[in-house]
C-alpha positions in Angstrom: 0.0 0.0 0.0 1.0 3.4 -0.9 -1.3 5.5 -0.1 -4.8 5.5 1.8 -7.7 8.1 2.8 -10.5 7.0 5.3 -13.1 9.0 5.2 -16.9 9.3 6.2 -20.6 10.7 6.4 -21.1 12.4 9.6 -24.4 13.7 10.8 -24.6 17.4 12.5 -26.6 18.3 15.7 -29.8 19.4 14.7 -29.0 23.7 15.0 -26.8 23.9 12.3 -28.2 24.5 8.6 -26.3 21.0 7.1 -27.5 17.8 8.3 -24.9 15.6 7.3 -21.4 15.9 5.5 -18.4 14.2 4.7 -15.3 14.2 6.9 -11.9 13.1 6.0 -10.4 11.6 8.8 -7.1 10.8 7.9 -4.7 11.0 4.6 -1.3 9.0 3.9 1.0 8.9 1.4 3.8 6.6 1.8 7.2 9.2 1.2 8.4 7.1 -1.8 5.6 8.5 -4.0 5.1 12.1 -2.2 5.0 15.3 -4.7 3.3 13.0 -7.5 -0.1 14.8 -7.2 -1.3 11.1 -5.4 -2.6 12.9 -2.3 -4.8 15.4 -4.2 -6.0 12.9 -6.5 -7.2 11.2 -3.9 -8.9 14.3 -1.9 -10.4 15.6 -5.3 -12.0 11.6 -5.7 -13.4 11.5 -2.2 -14.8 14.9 -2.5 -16.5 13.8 -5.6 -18.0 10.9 -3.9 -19.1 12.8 -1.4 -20.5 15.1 -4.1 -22.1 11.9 -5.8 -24.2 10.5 -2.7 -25.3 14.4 -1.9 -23.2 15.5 0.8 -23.0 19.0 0.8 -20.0 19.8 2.7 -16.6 18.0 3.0 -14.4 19.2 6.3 -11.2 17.9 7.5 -8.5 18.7 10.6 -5.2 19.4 10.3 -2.9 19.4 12.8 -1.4 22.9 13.9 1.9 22.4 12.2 1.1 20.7 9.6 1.9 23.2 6.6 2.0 21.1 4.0 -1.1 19.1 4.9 -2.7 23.2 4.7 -1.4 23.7 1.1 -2.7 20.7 0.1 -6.0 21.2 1.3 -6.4 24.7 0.0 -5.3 23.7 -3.1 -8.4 21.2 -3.1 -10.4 24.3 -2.7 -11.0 23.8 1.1 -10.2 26.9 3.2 -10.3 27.9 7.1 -13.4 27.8 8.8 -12.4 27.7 12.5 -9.7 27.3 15.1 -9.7 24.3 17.4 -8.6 24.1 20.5 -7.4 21.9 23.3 -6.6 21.4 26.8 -4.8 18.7 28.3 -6.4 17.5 31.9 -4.1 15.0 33.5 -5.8 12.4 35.7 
C-alpha cells in the first residue's frame, strides 16, 4: 500500500443548517511516491464521492503544524473555517 484516505458521512446536531457531511479523517501517502499529485487525486476523488451520494459539505483537521497538509488542502479548494482548541487534563 501506498497510499490511503478513510473517510466518512457524519451527521450534524440538529441547529446547524447542514445535516450531514463528509469528513476526511485521515490522509497518507507513503514518502516514496510524495509530490506525484497522489494525495490530491485522492482528496479531489473523495470529495466527488461525497458530491455523488449528496453530501454537501466536506471538512477535515489538520494538525497545527502541519503546513503542507494546509497547502494541500487549500489547493483542493477547502479553506479555514475555525480554530480548534485543546486542553490537556491529566488524571
Amino acid at each position: 500500500m501506498f497510499a490511503f484516505l478513510i473517510a466518512t458521512t457524519e451527521h450534524e446536531i440538529p441547529i446547524y443548517l447542514v445535516e450531514q457531511y463528509g469528513f476526511i479523517h485521515d490522509l497518507w501517502v507513503d514518502e516514496a511516491y510524495r509530490h506525484e499529485g497522489i494525495a490530491r487525486q485522492i482528496v479531489m476523488l473523495a470529495v466527488e464521492r461525497f458530491k455523488e451520494i449528496g453530501a454537501p459539505q466536506v471538512r477535515l483537521e489538520t494538525a497545527a503544524p502541519n503546513d503542507v497538509g494546509r497547502s494541500l488542502f487549500a489547493a483542493c479548494g477547502f479553506g479555514r473555517v475555525s480554530v480548534s482548541m485543546l486542553l490537556e487534563i491529566s488524571p
